[in-house]
N, C-alpha and C positions, 0 to 999 in steps of 0.2 A: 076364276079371274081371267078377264081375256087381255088377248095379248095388244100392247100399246098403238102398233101402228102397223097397219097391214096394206097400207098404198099400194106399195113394191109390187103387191102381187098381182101385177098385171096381167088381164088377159090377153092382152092384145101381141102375144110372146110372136113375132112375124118373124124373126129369124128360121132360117132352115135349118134343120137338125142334120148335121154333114159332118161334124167330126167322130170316127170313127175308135174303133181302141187304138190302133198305132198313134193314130195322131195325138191321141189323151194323152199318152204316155208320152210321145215326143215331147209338148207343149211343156210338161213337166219337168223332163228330164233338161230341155233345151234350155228353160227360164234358170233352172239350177247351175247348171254348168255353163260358166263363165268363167272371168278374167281370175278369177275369185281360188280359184284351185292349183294357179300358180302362183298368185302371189300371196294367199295366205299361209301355205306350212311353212315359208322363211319367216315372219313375223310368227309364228307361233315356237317356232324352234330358236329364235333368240329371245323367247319371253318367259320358256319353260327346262327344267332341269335334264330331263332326258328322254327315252322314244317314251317310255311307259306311259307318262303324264301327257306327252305327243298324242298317242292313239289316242290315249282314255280322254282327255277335249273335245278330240271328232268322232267319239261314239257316245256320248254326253249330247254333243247337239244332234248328231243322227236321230237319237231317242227324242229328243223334243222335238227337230222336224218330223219323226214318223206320229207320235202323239196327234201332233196339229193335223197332218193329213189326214189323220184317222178321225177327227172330229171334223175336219171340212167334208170329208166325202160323206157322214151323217146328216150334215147342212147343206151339202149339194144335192143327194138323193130328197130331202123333203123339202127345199126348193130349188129348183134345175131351171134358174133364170139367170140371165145377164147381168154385173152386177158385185158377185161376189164376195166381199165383206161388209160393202154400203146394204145389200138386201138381209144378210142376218142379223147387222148389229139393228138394222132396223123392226126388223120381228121381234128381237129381243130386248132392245133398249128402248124406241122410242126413236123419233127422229133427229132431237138434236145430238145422239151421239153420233147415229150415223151420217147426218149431215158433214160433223165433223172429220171425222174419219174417212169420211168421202172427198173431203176438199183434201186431207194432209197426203192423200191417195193419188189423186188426180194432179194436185198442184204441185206435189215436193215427191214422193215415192215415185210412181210413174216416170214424170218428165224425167226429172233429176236422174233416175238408171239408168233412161234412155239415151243421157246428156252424157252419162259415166261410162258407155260400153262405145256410141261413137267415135268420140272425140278419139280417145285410144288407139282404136281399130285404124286410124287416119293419121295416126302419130306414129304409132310403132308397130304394125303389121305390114300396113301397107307399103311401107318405103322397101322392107327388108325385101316383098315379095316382087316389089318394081323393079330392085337391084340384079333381085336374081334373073329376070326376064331379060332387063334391057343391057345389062352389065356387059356380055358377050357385043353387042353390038357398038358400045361406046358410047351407048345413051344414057346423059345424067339424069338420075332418076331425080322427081320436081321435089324440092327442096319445098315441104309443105310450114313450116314456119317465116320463109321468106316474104310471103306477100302481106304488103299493111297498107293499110286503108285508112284515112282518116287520120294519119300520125300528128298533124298541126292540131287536130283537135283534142289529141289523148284519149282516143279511139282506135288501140290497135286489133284489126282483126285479119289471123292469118289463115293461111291456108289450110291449115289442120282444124281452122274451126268451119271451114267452107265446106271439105270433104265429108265431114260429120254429120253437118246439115243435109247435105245431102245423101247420106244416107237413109237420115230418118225420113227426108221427101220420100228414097224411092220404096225404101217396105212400107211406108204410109199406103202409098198407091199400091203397091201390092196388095196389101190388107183391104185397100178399096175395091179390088176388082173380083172380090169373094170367098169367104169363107174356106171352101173346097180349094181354093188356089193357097191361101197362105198356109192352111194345116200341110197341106201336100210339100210346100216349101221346108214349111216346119220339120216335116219329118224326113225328107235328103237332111237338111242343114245339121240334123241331130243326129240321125241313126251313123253315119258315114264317119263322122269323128268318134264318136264312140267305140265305136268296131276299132279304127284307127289306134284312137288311145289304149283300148286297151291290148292288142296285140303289140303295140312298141312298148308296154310299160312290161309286158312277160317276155319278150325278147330281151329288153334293156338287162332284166333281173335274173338273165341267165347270164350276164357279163361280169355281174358283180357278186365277190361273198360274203357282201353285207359284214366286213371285220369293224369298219369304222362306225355303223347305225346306232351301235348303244356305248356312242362316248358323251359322255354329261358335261354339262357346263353349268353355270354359278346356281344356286338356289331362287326358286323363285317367289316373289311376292305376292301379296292379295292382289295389286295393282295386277301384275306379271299374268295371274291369272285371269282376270277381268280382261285385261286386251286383249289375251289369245281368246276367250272365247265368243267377242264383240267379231273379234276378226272370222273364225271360223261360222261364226252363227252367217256371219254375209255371204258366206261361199254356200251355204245351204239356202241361202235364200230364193225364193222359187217355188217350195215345195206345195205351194196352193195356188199355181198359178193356174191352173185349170176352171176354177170355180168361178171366173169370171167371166168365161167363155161355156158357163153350163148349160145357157138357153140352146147352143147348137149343138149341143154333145147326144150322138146317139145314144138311143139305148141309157140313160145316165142312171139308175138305180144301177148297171153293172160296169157304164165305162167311167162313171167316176172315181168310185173308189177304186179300180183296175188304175188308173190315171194317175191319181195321186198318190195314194199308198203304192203302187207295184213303182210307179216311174219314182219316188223318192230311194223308193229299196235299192232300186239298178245304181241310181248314182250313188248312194253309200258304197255298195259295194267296188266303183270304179274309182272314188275321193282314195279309199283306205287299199287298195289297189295301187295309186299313183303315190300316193307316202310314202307305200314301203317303197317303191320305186326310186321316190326322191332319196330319202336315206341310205337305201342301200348304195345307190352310184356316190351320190357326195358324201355321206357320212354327217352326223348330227352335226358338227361344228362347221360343214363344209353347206347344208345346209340354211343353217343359221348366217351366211356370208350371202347368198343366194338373193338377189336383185327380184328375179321372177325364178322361179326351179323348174320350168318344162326346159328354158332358152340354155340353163347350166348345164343340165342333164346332156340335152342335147349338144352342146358345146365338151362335154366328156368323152363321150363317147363317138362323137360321128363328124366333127367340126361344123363345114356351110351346112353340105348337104343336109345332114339331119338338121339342122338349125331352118334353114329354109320351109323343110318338111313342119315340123313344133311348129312356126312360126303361121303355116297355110292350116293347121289344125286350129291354134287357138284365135284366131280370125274367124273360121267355120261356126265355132262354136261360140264365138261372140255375136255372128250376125244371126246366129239360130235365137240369142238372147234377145235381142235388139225387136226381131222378129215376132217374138213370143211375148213379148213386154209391151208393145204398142197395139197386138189384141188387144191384151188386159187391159189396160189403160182406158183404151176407145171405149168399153164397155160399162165402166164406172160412168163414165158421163154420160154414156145413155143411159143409165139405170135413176141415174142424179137427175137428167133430164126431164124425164118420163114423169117422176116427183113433184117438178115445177122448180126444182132447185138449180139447178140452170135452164135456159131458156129452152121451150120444148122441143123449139125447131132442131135441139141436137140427140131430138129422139127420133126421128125420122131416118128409115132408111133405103135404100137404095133398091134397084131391082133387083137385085144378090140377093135382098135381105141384110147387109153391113152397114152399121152407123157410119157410112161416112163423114157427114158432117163433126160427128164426135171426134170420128177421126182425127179430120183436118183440126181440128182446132187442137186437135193434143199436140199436134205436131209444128204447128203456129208456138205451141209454148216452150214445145223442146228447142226449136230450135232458136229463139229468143232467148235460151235460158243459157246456148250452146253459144253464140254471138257476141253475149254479153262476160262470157265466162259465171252466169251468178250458179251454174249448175255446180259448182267446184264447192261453192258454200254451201248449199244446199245438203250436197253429200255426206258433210259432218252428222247433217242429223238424220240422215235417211237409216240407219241401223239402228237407234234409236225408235223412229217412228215404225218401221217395222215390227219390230219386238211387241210395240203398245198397240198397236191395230192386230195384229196378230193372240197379243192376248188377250182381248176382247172381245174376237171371234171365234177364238177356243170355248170361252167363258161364257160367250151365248148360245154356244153347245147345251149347258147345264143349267141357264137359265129356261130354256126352250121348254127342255126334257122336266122341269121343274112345275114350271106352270101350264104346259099341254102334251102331258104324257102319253097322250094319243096321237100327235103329230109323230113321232118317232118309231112310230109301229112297223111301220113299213123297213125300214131300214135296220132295227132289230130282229124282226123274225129270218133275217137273211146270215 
C-alpha cells in the first residue's frame, strides 16, 4: 500500500546543514525551559495531596515527553526536512490532516507562545532588572503599563505590549540573518542558565532540611488531577522542538535523537532538581502559596540580591524560548509553503539559506496577536492543541512503520 501523500519530500532541501549537537540539544532544552518551571509546581502542589503524588505528575509526563522524543527522533532520522509535524503527519495521514495541524501550528501554537513568553518577559523581568540597574541612580524605571494609545477609541495599548513586540522584531531578525547565528544564540541563552540553575538549586538545598516538604494538604480530585498534569505537561512542552529545524541539523540520523531524547533527559533531570528544591526551601503548604516558586525561593533565602539574580535567570531562559520558538514556527510555513498551502513565495529563502519571508510573516502574526491581546485567548487552547498534534505525530510513528516497514530500517538497526 503506498503511502497517501509524499509532496513534502522535497528535493530542493537549500537550507545549510549548521546545526551542530550542542545546538540540537540547546534548541531542546531551551524550547522546554521556560516560564513554565516556575509557575507550574505551585498550581501543581495546591491541586495535589502531598510530594509523593508531586513527583509522581512530573515523572508521569517526563515518561510521555521522553516516549514522544523517542518517536520523533525515528521521524526525524527518516525525514530530516523542515517542517516537523506538518511533514510526518503528512507521510502518514494524507494531507488534510496535515494541512490542519499545520495551520493550528503556525496560526494558534507558534504565534500564541511566542505572544505568551514576550509579553511577560516585558511585564515582569524587565522592570525588576531596570530597577536594579537604574535604582542607585534615581532613575524611574518606565512604567511599562503606562502608555495608551488610542484610549477615545477603546484601544488600549501599552507598553508591555510595545516591548514584547519588539522583542519578537528583534529574534525575528536574528533568526533572519542565519541559521549558524541563532543556534549559536540558542546555545549562550541555554547552556548559561542551566549551569546557573542548577548550581543555585544544590546550593539552595544545602540551606534547607527539607522538615516541612512532606506536609499534606486536602485530598485531591479527578479534576485536581487533570489540572496538575494539563499544567505540568506545558512546562515539558518543547520536547520536539528540534524536528522542525531537522532540514539544517548535521549529521541528523545521530544529532537528532542526541537532541531530543538526550536534551529532554537534561531537563528532566533539572525540572525534578528544582522541586526538590522548591519544597525543600518553602515546604509543600509554603509552596502551594507560591505566586511563581524561583521569585519565593529566592525572596527566602537571599532577599533583592538573589531575587534580582532568579529574576536575570528566568528572562535568559525565556528569551532562549522565544528564540527557539520562532525557528520552529518560521519552518512550518515554509514546509506549508513549499505544498502550495500558503503562498510559495514564503518558501523562498535567503542567502543564509533561512525562510525569511516565513519568518516575517510569523512575526507579523505574533505580534498582531501581541497588540490586540487575542494571544491571551488563544492560550487557553494552546495545551490542548499541543497534546492532539503531538499525538498524532507519535501515531504516525506507527502508522509509518505499519504500512512501510522499510522506511524505518535505517533508524532501527541503530
Amino acid at each position: 500500500m503506498s503511502s497517501p501523500e509524499r509532496a513534502s519530500e522535497e528535493p530542493h532541501e537549500a537550507s545549510p546543514r549548521v546545526i551542530g549537537a550542542l545546538s540540537s540539544v540547546a534548541i531542546v532544552v531551551g524550547s522546554m525551559l521556560g516560564i513554565g518551571i516556575f509557575l507550574t509546581p505551585p498550581i501543581v502542589a495546591r491541586e495535589l495531596p502531598s510530594a509523593l503524588p508531586f513527583f509522581g505528575i512530573w515523572v508521569i509526563a517526563a515518561l510521555s515527553a521522553l516516549g514522544g522524543a523517542t518517536a520523533c527522533a525515528a521521524l526525524g532520522v527518516m525525514m530530516p526536512r523542515a517542517g516537523g509535524d506538518y511533514i510526518f503527519q503528512r507521510r502518514a495521514y494524507g494531507p488534510t490532516v496535515a494541512i490542519a495541524s499545520g495551520w493550528v501550528l503556525f496560526g494558534a501554537v507558534f504565534a500564541g507562545s511566542i505572544g505568551a513568553m514576550s509579553v511577560p518577559v516585558a511585564q515582569f523581568q524587565l522592570p525588576v532588572l531596570l530597577d536594579a540597574l537604574t535604582g542607585p541612580l534615581g532613575v524611574d524605571t518606565i512604567d511599562l503599563s503606562a502608555a495608551v494609545m488610542g484610549a477615545d477609541s477603546g484601544w488600549k495599548l501599552s507598553g508591555t505590549q510595545l516591548v514584547g513586540a519588539g522583542l519578537v522584531i528583534l529574534f525575528t531578525l536574528l533568526n533572519a540573518l542565519g541559521t549558524r547565528v541563532a543556534a549559536a544564540v540558542q546555545t549562550a541563552l541555554t547552556t548559561v542558565p542551566m549551569l546557573l540553575l542548577t548550581l543555585a538549586a544544590l546550593v539552595a538545598l544545602m540551606f534547607s532540611d527539607g522538615s516541612t516538604a512532606i506536609e499534606a494538604s486536602a485530598n485531591a480530585t479527578t479534576g485536581s488531577w487533570m489540572t496538575a498534569y494539563s499544567a505540568v505537561y506545558f512546562a515539558f512542552a518543547g520536547w520536539n522542538a528540534l524536528i522542525y529545524v531537522a532540514g539544517e541539523v548535521q549529521k541528523p540520523e545521530r544529532n537528532l535523537p542526541l537532541g531530543l531524547v538526550g536534551g529532554t533527559v537534561e531537563t528532566t533531570a533539572l525540572y525534578l532538581l528544582l522541586c526538590t528544591c522548591f519544597l525543600f526551601i518553602l515546604g509543600f503548604g509554603g509552596l502551594a502559596q507560591a505566586g511563581e516558586a524561583g521569585t519565593a525561593v529566592a525572596s527566602e533565602l537571599g532577599g533583592q540580591s538573589a531575587q534580582v539574580l532568579v529574576t536575570g535567570l528566568i528572562a535568559t531562559v525565556l528569551l532562549a524560548s522565544i528564540n527557539a520558538t520562532i525557528m520552529g514556527g518560521g519552518r512550518v510555513a515554509l514546509a506549508m509553503a513549499r505544498d502550495g498551502v500558503l503562498w510559495r513565495g514564503f518558501a523562498k529563502t535567503n542567502a543564509q539559506g533561512v525562510p525569511a519571508r516565513a519568518l516575517w510573516l510569523q512575526a507579523l502574526w505574533a505580534v498582531l496577536l501581541i497588540l490586540t491581546g487575542s494571544f491571551e485567548q488563544i492560550l487557553h487552547l494552546v495545551s490542548v492543541a499541543m497534546m492532539l498534534v503531538g499525538s498524532l505525530t507519535v501515531a504516525s510513528l506507527f502508522v509509518i512503520r505499519r504500512r512501510e516497514p522499510e522506511a524505518l530500517q535505517a533508524y532501527d538497526s541503530k
